[in-house]
N, C-alpha and C positions, 0 to 999 in steps of 0.2 A: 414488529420487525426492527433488527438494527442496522443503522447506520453506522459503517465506519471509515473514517477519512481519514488518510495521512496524505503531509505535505513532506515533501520533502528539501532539500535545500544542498546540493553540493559542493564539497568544498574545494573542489576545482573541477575545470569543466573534463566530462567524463569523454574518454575516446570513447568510436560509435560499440566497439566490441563489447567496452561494458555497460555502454546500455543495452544492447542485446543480452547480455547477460542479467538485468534486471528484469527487460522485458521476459526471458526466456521463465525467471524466478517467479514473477510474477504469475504467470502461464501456469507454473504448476500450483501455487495458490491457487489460483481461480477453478482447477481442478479439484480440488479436495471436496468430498460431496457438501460438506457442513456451509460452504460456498453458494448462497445462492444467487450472486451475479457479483460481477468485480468490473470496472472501467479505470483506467489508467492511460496517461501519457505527460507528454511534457508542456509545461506553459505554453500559450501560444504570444507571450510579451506585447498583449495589447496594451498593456498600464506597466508601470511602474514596479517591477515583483519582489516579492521576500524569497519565495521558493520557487526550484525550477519543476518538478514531478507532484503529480497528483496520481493517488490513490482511490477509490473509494469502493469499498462492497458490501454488500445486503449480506444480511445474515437472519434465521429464522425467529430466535430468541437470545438470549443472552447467553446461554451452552451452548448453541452452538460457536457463537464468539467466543467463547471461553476456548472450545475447544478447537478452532481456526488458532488461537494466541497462543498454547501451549503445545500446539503439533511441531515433531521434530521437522517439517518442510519447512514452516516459519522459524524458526533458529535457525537453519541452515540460509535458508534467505539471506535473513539481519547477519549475523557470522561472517559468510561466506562471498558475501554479494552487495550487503549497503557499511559493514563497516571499515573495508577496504579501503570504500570510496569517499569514506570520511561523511559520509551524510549523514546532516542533521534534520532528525523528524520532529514533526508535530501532530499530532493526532488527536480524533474525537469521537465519542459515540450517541448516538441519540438514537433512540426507540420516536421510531417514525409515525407507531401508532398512536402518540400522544401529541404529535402535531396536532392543533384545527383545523 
């Protein structure tokens, strides 16, 4: 199974509409079947932060992540919805079944 996390980081603080508008984006990602769980919200600024949103969703193998990254709802997302808002991502994946 993969792991996938993005942070995010914006670059000014977003009115609530557009984060409704990420959350709404997001919503439809976590829809797409290739999806098989997604959690996301905003820091909760218990420390000291780099980024204010988190992302993270399970996917079954690495196609279906391939094909989560190259669906036209993710361009529309990133396009439409985080590069507006000027955010800067960072992301990672790890296959969770080679943990210990």
């Amino acid at each position: 199974m993969i792991m996938h996390t993005v942070l995010f980081r914006w670059e000014r603080a977003p009115r609530e509409d557009e984060l409704a508008s990420v959350r709404d984006g997001l919503e439809r990602l976590r829809a797409l079947p290739c999806v098989r769980h997604m959690e996301y919200g905003s820091d909760l600024g218990l420390r000291p932060q780099t980024y204010d949103f988190v992302m993270v969703a399970w996917f079954d193998d690495v196609d279906a992540y391939d094909h989560y990254s190259r669906h036209p709802v993710h361009s529309a997302f990133v396009n439409d919805v985080l590069d507006p808002l000027g955010a800067t991502r960072a992301s990672a994946q790890i296959d969770v079944a080679t943990l210990p």
